[in-house]
C-alpha positions as CSV (number, residue, x, y, z in Angstrom):
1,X,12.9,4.5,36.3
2,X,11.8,7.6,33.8
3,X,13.1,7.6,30.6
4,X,15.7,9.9,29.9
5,X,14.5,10.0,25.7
6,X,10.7,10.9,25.1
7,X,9.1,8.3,22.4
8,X,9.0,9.2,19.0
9,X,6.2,10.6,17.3
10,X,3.7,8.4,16.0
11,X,3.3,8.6,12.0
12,X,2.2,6.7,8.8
13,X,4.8,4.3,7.4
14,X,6.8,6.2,5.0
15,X,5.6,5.4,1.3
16,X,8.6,4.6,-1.5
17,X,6.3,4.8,-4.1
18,X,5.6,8.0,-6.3
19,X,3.1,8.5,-8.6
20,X,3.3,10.3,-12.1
21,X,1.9,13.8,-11.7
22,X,-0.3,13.6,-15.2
23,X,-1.8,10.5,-13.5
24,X,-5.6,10.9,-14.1
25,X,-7.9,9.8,-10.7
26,X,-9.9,7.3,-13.0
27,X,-6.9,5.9,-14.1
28,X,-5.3,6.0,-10.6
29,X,-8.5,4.3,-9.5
30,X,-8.0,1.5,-12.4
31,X,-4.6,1.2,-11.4
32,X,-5.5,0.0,-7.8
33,X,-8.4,-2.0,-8.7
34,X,-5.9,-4.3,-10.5
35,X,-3.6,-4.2,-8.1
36,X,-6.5,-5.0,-5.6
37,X,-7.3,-8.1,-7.6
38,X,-3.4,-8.9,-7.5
39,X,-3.5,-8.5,-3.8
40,X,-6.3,-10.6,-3.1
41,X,-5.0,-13.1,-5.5
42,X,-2.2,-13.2,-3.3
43,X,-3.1,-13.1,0.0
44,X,-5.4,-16.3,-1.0
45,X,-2.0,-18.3,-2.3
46,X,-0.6,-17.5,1.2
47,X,-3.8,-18.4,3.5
48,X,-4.2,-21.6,1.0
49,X,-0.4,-22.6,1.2
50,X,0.0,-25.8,3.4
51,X,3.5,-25.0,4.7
52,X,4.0,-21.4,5.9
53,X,6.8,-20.0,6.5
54,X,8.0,-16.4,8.6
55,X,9.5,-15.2,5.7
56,X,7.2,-15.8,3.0
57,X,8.4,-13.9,0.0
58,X,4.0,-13.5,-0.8
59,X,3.8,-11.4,2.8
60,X,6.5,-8.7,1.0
61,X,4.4,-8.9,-1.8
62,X,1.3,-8.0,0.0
63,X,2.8,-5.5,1.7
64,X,4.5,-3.5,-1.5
65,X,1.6,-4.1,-3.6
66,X,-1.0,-2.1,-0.4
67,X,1.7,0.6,-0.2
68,X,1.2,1.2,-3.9
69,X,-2.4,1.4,-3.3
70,X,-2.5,3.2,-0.9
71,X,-0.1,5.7,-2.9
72,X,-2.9,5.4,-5.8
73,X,-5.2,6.3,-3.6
74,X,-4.1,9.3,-2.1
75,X,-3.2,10.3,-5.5
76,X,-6.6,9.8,-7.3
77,X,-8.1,11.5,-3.9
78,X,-6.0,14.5,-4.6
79,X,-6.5,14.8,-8.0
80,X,-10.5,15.0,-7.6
81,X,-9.9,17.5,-4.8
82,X,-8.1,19.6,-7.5
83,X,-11.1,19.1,-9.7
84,X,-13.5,20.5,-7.4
């Protein structure tokens, strides 16, 4: 049977996340090193944890804290772009 609706288009996952303009790409960088550290920190609780559950609240966690990340990033990236 063909299907009558094509598949959407494949893209990113849509950030929430917004970064302050003035944002310097050192301190962007600095910013997501810490949150790196808090991500690891994290994800260690969660593989260490002797009960697991689906909906572990620390998997949310780990997901927000590589979206804002990412966001830094893409942000510090852009900023040293501009620089060049």
């Amino acid at each position: 049977m063909k299907k009558i609706v094509p598949d959407p288009p494949l893209t990113p996952p849509v950030s929430y996340f917004s970064i302050i303009s003035d944002l310097a790409a050192d301190d962007a960088l600095a910013a997501a090193s810490t949150l790196m550290d808090s991500l690891n920190q994290n994800l260690e609780s969660y593989l260490s944890a002797e009960h697991i559950d689906a909906g572990d609240f620390r998997l949310e966690n780990a997901q927000m804290l590589s979206q804002m990340i990412c966001t830094l990033v893409v942000h510090a990236r852009a900023k040293g772009e501009a620089h060049e």
